[in-house]
N, C-alpha and C positions, 0 to 999 in steps of 0.2 A: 502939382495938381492945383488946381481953380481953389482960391478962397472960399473957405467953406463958411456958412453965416451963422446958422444954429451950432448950439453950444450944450450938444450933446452926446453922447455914443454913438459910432460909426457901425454899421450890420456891414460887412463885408463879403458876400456870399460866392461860391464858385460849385460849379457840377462839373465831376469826373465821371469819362469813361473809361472804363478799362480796357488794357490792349487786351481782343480778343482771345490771343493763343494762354490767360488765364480765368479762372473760373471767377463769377461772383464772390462764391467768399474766399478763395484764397487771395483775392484782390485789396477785401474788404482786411482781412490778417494780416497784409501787409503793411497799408494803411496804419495800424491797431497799433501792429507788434514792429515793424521795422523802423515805419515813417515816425511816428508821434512822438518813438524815444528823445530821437534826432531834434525834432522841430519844439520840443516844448521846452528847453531851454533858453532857444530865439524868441520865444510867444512871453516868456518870463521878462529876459532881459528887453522886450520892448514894450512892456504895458498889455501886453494883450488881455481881455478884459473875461474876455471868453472864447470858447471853443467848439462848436458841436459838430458832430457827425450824424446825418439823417440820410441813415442806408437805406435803397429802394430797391430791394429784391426783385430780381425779373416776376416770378410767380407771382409774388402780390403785384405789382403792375398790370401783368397779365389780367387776371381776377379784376380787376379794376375798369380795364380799356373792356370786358366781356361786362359786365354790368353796366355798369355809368356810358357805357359808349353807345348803348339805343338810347338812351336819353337825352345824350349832350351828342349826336352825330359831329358836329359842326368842330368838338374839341379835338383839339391832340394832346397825347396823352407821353409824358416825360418817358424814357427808357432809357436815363441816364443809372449808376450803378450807386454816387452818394450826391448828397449837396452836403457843404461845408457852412459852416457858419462864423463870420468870427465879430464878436466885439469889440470896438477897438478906441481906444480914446482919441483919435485924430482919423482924419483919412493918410497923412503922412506918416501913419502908421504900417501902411501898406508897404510903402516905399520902404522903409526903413528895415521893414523887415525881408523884403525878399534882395533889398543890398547886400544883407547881412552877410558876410564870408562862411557864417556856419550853419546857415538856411541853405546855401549853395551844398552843404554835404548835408543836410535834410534831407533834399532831394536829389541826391544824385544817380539814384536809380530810378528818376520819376517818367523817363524816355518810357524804361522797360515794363512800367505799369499803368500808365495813364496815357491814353489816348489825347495828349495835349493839344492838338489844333482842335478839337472840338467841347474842350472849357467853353465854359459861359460863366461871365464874371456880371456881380453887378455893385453898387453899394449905397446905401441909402439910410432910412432910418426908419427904428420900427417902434412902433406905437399900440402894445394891447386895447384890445377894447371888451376882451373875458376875458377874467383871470377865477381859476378854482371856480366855475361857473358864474360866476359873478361879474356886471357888467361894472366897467371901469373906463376911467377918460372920454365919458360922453355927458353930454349937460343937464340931458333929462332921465 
């Protein structure tokens, strides 16, 4: 990957869809209960800083695109099933970890649950500007 300049934490993000023929949340229990066992001993053994799962329930979606969408017409509105979040101390952290020969049995049922051609990956850096209601890293 391209030399990275700033000399801080990587956000690594990815959205999963589920292959249709499972439900929401037995998608999401998969994930929880089969995937994470698997993959957080990779996440350990490469630094990974952090981990989140930010599940987006079709319903609340739903609820959401019916509200906010006479407002914002012009939007589109995600109906993806999670976004992943990872922190990471390098962006070569990516690499390393999905080298990893034991990420590969992470995920070896990830055909059978995730709609993999339609990931969206991104990775950048994140900067609060509230924290606990309180405004932080702005000058005035």
């Amino acid at each position: 990957m391209a030399e990275v300049l700033e000399n801080r934490p990587v956000k690594f993000t990815i959205t999963h869809y589920r292959q249709q023929q499972h439900s929401h949340e037995a998608f999401i229990k998969w994930i929880v209960e089969e995937h994470l066992p698997l993959a957080m001993p990779v996440f350990e053994k490469h630094g990974v800083l952090e981990y989140s799962l930010f599940v987006t329930p079709p319903y609340l979606n739903g609820a959401l695109k019916q509200e906010i969408g006479g407002l914002r017409p012009s939007w589109d509105f995600a109906d993806f099933d999670c976004f992943i979040e990872y922190i990471l101390p390098t962006v070569e952290t990516i690499t390393n970890v999905m080298s990893d020969p034991d990420w590969q049995l992470a995920v070896k049922d990830q055909e059978n649950w995730v709609d993999v051609p339609k990931a969206l990956v991104s990775a950048g850096y994140s900067t609060p500007y509230l924290l606990n209601k309180k405004p932080v890293n702005i000058s005035k």
